[in-house]
Structures are given as structure tokens and as C-alpha cells.
N, C-alpha and C positions, 0 to 999 in steps of 0.2 A: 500743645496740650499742657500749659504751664502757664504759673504765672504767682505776683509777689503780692504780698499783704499790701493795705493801704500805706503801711509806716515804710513800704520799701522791703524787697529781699534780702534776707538774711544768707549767709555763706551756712550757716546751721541748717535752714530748712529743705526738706526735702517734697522733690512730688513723688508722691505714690499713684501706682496704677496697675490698670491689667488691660491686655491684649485682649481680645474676645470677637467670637464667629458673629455672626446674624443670631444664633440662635443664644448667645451665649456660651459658649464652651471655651475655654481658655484657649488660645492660639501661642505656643511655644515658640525660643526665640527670635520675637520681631525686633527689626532694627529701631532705635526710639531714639532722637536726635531734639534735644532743644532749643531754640533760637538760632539754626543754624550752625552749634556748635559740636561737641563730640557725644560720638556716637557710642549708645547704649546698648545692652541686649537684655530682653526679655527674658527669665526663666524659664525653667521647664514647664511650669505652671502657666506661662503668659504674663507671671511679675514683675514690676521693674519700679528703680525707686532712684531718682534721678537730684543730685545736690541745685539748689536754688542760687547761684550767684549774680544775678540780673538783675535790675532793676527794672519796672513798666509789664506789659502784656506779655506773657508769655504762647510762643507759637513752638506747639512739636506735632512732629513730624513721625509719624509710622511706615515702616515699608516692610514686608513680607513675600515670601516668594508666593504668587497664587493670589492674591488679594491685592485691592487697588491701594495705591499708596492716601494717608489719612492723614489732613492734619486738623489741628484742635486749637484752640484760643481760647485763652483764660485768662481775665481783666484781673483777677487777682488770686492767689494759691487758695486751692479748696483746702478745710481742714479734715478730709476725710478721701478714702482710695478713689481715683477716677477709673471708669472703665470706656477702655476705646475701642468700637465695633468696627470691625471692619469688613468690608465689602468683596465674595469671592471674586475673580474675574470672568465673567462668562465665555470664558473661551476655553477650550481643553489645551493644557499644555503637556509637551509631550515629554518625559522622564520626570514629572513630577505629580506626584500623592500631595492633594492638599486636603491635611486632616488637623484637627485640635491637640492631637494630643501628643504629637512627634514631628520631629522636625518635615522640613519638607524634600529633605533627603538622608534615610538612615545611615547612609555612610560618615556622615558629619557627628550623628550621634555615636554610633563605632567606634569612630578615630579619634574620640575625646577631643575635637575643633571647639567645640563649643562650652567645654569646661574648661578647659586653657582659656579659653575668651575672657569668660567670668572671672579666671585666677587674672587679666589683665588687669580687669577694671581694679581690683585688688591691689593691684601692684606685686603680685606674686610671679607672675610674669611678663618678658620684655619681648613682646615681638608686632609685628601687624598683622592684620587679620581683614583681608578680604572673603567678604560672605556672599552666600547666593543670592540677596538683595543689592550688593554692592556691583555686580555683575550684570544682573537682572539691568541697573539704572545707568552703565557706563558704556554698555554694547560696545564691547572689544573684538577686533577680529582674529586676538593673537594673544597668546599666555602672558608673554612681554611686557603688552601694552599696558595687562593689570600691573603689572610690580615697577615700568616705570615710574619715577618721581617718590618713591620709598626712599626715605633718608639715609646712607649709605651704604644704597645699590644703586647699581647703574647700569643700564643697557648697552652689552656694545653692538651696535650697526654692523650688519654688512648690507652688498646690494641686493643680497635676496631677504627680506626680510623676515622669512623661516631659519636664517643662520641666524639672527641675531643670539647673543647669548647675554646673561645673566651673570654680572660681577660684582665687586666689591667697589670704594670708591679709588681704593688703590691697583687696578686694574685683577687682581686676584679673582680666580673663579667661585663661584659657588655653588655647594654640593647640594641637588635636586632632590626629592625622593618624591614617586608617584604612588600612592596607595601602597605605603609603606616601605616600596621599593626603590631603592636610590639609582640613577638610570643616569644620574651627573657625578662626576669625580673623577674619572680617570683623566686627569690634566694632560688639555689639548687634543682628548679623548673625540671620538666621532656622536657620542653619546650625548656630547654636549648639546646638541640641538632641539632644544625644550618644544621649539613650536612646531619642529617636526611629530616630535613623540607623542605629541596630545594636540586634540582637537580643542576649539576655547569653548568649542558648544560642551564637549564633554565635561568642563570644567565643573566643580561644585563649590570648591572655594581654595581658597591663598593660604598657608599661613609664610611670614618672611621673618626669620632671624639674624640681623645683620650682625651679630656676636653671636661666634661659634658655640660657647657658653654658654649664650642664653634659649640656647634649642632644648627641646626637650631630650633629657639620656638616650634614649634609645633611636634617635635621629642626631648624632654628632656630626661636625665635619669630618670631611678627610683631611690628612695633614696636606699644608700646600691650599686650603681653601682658606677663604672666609665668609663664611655663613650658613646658612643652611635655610634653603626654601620646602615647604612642603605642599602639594596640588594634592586636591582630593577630587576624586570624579564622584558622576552621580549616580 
């Protein structure tokens, strides 16, 4: 859903757009990705405004939990908002409400997942953010498998792969919280066992802070960790 003037993309230019039902009605935050590259998120309203650095046709990509994944091509940047419709999935899916005008799980709206997101894109904060489309498109069978390959976390292995635990890249644990509950921390604790404690089906989304720091205040580590993951269910 993108794309650059005939003179070539400018690093200034932006694409504008919105998310939207079949019928029109604004779809809140969809995943909006262009050329491949990092991933955006929608507003509350279904808005999103994505910087131009590419040059040639621009290809984005939409994914929403509930609707079929969309993507768009544009030979050259409109100068005015695109709207991108997108198609429910005709199947009933089971823990999820797909409606216009709220996420597709309230808890994500609850737990401020998704204002933190937007403070990333900012740069006001520093962490990763697995969302229920990111989930939705990687079919994991384990909490783990999402936050392997996160830049200074690391997975240690055992041979049951429901032990596996959640560290730092200095072998240091990291402090877990489930729906606001911290369920990891007690170092060497029995507690540690993320994949035991939650199902992946239950999951709703990731967030991961490899700096203890850069967690949100009221999700700090314990002393003796480093980092702090947070699970949200749906």
C-alpha cells in the first residue's frame, strides 16, 4: 500500500491511510508493514502514517486478527489518505470479538500493550512487541518459541521443552509477569516455567524488555534478573 513520486521517494514523505470493515468503519490497531520492512500499527481510529524511504512501487501489507491479511500496490505515493478494506474471515474464531471499533482483544486495550507500542514507534520507548497478528502468522506451539531470536534474550533448552526458560544473553534469568502478575523471579525458583504456566493458545500478546530499565515502572525486574517479559492473555 505504498509507493514514491515519479522524482523518487523522499525520506520526508509520508503514506497516509486507514484501516477499514467492508462496510467502512475504521478497524483499530492493524499491523501495516511496507515493502517488507518495520512494522507499524494502526490507531485507535484505524490510522496510520508510515515514512517513505524506498524508492520504485510500494507494496504494504495489512494483517488484523479476524480479517484476511491485505496487501496494496502503489506505482507512485498518492497525495491524499488511502483507505484499506479489509475482508472479515468467514470462519468463527473462538476468543475473539471482531468489531471496528476496539481492539480484538480488550485486555490489550486494559493493559496499555498498545499505547506503549505507539510510544515505540516514538521512540519513547524501548522494547518488542509481539501482537495478536504476529501470533496469528507464526503458529507457535510454546511462549518460548515467540521470544526466541529477540536481541538479548535467549532461550535455555532443556529436554522437555515445557522447561525451557527465558534469559538474558549473559545466562541471567528474566522476570515474567502474566496479566500483571509476576509468576518468574524467584531465582532458580520452580516458577520459572513459562510454558508450563500458560497455554500459547491463551496467549494475546508479548511485550519483551531486554533492559530492566526500560520496562515499564510498575513491571521492574527483580534484583539478580535481567529484563522483564510481560504475556498478556485474551
Amino acid at each position: 500500500m505504498l509507493a514514491s513520486s515519479g522524482a523518487g521517494a523522499q525520506a520526508s514523505a509520508l503514506l497516509r491511510g486507514m484501516v477499514v470493515d467492508p462496510g467502512g468503519g475504521p478497524l483499530s490497531y492493524a499491523n501495516v508493514q511496507l515493502n517488507g520492512g518495520r512494522r507499524y500499527l494502526a490507531d485507535d481510529s484505524g490510522r496510520f502514517q508510515i515514512p517513505i524511504t524506498v524508492r520504485g512501487e510500494l507494496r504494504l501489507l495489512v494483517r488484523r486478527i479476524g480479517f484476511e491479511p491485505t496487501e496494496v500496490r502503489l506505482p507512485t505515493l498518492p497525495d491524499s489518505t488511502i483507505h484499506v478494506s479489509m475482508r472479515p474471515i468467514p470462519l468463527e474464531l473462538k476468543a475473539i470479538t471482531v468489531t471496528a471499533g476496539g481492539s480484538a482483544f480488550i485486555s490489550l486495550d486494559l493493559s496499555g500493550f498498545y499505547q506503549r507500542l505507539k510510544d515505540s514507534e516514538r521512540g519513547f520507548t524501548r522494547g518488542h512487541y509481539i501482537t495478536p497478528e504476529d501470533i496469528a502468522f507464526r503458529k507457535p506451539h510454546l511462549v518460548t518459541q515467540l521470544i526466541e531470536g529477540i536481541p538479548s534474550v535467549r532461550i535455555k533448552h532443556s529436554p522437555n521443552a515445557r522447561g525451557d526458560r527465558i534469559e538474558g544473553t549473559n545466562g541471567c534469568p528474566m522476570t515474567v509477569y502474566l496479566d500483571r502478575v509476576r509468576i518468574v523471579g524467584k531465582l532458580n525458583g520452580r516458577d520459572d516455567l513459562v510454558n508450563e504456566i500458560v497455554q500459547i493458545t491463551h496467549v494475546a500478546a508479548i511485550e519483551v524488555y531486554s533492559r530492566p530499565l526500560a520496562a515499564p515502572p510498575e513491571y521492574q525486574a527483580l534484583n539478580g534478573t535481567c529484563g522483564v517479559v510481560l504475556i498478556w492473555t485474551k
